[in-house]
C-alpha positions in Angstrom: 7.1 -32.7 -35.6 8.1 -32.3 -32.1 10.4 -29.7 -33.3 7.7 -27.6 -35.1 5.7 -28.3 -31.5 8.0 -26.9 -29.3 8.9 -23.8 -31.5 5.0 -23.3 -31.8 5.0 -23.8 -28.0 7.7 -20.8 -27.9 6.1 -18.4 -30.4 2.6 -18.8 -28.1 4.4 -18.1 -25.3 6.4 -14.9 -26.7 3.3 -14.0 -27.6 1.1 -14.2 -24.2 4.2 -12.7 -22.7 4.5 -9.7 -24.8 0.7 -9.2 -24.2 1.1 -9.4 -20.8 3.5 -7.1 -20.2 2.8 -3.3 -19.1 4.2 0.2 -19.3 5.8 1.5 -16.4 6.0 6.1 -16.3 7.8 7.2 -13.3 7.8 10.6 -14.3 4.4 11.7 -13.9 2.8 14.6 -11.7 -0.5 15.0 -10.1 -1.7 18.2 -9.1 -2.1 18.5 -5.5 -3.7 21.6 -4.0 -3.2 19.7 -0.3 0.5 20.4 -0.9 0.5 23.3 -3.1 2.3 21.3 -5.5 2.8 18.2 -7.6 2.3 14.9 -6.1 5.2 12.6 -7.7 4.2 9.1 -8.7 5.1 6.3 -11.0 2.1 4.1 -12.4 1.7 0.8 -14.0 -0.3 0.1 -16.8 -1.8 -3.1 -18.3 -1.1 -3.0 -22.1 -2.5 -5.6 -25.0 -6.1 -5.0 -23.8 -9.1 -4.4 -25.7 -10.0 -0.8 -26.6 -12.4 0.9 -23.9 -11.3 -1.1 -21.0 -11.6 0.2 -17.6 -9.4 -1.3 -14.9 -9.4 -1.7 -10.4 -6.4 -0.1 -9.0 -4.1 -0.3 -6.7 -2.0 2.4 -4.9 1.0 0.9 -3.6 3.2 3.1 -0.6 6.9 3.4 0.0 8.9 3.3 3.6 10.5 6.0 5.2 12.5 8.3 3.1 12.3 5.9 0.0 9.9 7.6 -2.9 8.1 6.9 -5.8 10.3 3.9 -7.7 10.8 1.5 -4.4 7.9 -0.6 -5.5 9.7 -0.7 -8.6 13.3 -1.3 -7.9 13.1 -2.8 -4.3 9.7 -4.7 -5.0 10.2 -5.5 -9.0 6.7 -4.9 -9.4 6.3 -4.4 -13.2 8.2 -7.4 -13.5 5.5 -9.6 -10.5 2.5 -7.8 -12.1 3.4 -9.3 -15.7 3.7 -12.2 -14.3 0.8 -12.7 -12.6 -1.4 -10.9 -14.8 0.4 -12.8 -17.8 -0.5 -16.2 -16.1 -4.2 -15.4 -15.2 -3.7 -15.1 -11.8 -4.9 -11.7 -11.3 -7.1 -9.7 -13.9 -5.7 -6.8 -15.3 -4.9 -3.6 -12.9 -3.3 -0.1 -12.2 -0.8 0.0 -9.9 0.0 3.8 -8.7 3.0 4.4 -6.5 3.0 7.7 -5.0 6.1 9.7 -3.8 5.6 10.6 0.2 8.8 11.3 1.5 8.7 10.7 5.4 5.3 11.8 5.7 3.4 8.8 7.5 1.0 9.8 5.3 -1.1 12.1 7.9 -1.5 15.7 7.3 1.0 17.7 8.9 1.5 21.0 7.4 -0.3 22.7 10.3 2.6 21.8 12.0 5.2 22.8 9.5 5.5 19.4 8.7 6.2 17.1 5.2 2.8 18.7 3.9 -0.8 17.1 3.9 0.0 13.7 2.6 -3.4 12.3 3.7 -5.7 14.7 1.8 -3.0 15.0 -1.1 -3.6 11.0 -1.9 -7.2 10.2 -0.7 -8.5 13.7 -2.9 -6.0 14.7 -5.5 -4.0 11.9 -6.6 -7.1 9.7 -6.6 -9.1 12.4 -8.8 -6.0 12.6 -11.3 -5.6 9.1 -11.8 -9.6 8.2 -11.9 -9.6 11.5 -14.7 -6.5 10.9 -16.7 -6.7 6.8 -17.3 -8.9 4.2 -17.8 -10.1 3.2 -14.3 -12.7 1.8 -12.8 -13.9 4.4 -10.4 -15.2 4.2 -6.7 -14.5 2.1 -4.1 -14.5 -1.3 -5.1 -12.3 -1.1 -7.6 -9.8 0.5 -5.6 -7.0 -0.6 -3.1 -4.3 0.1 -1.0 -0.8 -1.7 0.0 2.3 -0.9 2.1 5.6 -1.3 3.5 6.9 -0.4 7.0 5.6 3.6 6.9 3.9 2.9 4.1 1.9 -0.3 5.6 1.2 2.2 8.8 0.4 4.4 5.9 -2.1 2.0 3.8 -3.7 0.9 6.9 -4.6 4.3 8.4 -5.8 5.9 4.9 -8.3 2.8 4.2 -9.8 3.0 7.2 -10.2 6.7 7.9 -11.3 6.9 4.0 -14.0 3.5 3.2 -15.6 6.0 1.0 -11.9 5.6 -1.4 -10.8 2.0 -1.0 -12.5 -1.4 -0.2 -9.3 -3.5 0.4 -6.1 -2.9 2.2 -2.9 -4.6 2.2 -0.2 -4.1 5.2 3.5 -5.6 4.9 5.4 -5.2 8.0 3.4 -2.2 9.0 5.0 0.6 11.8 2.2 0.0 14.1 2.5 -0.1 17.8 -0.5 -0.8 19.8 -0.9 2.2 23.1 -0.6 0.1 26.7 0.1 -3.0 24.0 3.6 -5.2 24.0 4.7 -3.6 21.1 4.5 0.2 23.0 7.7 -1.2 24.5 9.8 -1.4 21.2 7.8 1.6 19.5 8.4 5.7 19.4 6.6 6.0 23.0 10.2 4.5 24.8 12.2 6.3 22.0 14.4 9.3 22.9 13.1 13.1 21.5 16.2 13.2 19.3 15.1 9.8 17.9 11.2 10.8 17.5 12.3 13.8 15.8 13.9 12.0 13.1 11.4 9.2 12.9 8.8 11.2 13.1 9.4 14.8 11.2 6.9 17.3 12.5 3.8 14.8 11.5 2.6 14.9 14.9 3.6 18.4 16.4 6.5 20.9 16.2 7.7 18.4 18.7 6.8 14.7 18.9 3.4 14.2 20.6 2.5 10.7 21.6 -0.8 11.5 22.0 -1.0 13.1 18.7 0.6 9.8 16.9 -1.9 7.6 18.6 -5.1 9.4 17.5 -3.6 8.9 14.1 -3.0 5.2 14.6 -4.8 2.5 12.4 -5.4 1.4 16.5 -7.3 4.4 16.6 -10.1 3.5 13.6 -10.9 -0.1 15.1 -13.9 1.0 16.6 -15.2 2.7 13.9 -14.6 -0.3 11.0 -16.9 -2.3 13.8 -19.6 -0.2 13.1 -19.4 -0.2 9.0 -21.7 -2.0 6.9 -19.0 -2.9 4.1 -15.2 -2.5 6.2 -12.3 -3.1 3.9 -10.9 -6.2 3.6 -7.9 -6.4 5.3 -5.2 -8.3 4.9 -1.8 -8.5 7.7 1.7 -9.6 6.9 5.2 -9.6 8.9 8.5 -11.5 9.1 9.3 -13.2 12.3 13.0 -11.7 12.1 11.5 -7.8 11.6 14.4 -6.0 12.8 11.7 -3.6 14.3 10.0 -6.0 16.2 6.6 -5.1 14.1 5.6 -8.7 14.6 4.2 -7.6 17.8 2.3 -4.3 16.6 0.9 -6.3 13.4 -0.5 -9.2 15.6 -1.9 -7.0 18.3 -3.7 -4.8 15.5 -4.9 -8.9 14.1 -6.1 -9.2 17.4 -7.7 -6.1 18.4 -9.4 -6.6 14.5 -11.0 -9.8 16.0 -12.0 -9.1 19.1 -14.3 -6.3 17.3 -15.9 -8.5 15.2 -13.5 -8.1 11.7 -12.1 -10.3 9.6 -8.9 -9.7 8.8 -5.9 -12.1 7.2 -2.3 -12.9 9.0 0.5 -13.7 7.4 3.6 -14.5 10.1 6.4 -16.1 7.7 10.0 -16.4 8.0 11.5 -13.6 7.4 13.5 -9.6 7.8 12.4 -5.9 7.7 13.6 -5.8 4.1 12.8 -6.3 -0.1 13.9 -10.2 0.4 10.8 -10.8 2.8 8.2 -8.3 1.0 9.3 -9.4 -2.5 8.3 -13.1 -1.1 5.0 -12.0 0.1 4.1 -9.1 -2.3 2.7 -11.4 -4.8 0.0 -12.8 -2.3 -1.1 -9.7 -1.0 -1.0 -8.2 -4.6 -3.5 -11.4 -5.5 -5.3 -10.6 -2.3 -6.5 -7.2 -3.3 -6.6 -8.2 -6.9 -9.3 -10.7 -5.6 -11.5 -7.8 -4.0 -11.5 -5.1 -6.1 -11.3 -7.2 -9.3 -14.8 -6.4 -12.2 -17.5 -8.8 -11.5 
């Protein structure tokens, strides 16, 4: 009998875990008349659902110079999002990685730059997805996470665009606060030949500092104080970031505060690297889950 019980146990559990998991296409393309091209991106989709069902999403960014599969290889994320969604601890959800390049997802192509990476995710890749699978459209149901670039990335695009996502998700974000601690560590102090290759033409044909701080998440804090519904925000870092972004992430925790904001820190043991954001993805993964989940 407890044979029989423990095989049944097994067979249950093959079977939750094959319902569970979902389809990963890394190979797709979204029209993007911002860039005057395709927008790479990989997507995630929840399988063994019922017919007709819409789902939140998430759109997940890369670091510098990595692309559209570093959520996947790096992060493991159709193997976490099985998981979780396998064990009920997130509902069901679309998870969109788009392919960037060293953009810092700002809109550069009047300056001969990456391309308009800003406009090409907020407009185009956001249409395509909401018009090719079974989403549930509009703010609420959609969020946005990052790493390094792509956490300076997530933070800056959900807070210049409320109108496209309620939630936002920043791991280890390249943030540097102007006249803050972390301005000492960050591109201000750097040398031209370094901002040039940090920073491609997204701020100038030549670094401008002035430019880069108007496109700050720094920059927005004022006007999330003044919005009815600001996204939820959510703020995590290793102590050991190799960057020093401890110091730029707390300062932008602060500054949230001091404005009236909510906004969650996470300050945990741990590198500028997969080993720390593979630990943490999970929570802020459950995080936004939580906030742009159906009712």
């Amino acid at each position: 009998m407890a044979r029989l019980s423990a095989l049944a146990a097994a067979l249950w559990f093959a079977a939750a875990s094959a319902v569970a998991a979902g389809e990963v296409h890394v190979d797709r393309k979204a029209p993007s008349p911002a860039l005057g091209t395709d927008l790479p991106y990989s997507i995630y989709l929840p399988s063994g659902q019922p017919a007709g069902t819409r789902f939140p999403v998430v759109y997940l960014l890369h670091g510098f110079g990595a692309g559209q599969r570093e959520w996947l290889k790096g992060g493991r994320l159709e193997e976490t999002l099985d998981r979780m969604i396998g064990a009920g601890e997130i509902a069901p959800l679309i998870a969109v990685m788009p392919d960037a390049g060293k953009s810092w997802y700002v809109d550069s192509a009047r300056f001969n730059g990456p391309g308009d990476y800003e406009t090409a995710i907020t407009r185009d890749l956001v249409a395509e997805i909401d018009a090719r699978y079974p989403t549930l459209a509009g703010p609420a149901h959609r969020g946005i996470a990052g790493i390094s670039m792509g956490g300076h990335g997530a933070l800056r695009l959900a807070f210049a665009h409320p109108q496209v996502f309620s939630a936002v998700a920043a791991l280890s974000p390249g943030i540097w606060r102007p006249g803050g601690m972390s301005e000492a560590t960050g591109p201000a102090v750097d040398p031209p030949e370094m901002q040039e290759k940090w920073f491609p033409r997204t701020t100038g044909e030549t670094f401008d500092i002035g430019m880069f701080n108007r496109q700050s998440p720094f920059a927005h804090v004022g006007d999330l104080a003044e919005m009815e519904h600001p996204p939820a925000i959510l703020l995590a870092v290793g102590d050991d970031d190799y960057w020093k972004l401890h110091d730029g992430t707390v300062e932008l925790y602060i500054e949230l505060r001091r404005a009236g904001l909510r906004p969650e820190l996470r300050v945990d043991n741990g590198g500028h690297d997969w080993k720390y954001w593979r630990r943490v993805s999970p929570d802020a993964l459950s995080f936004l889950a939580g906030r742009i989940a159906p009712e």
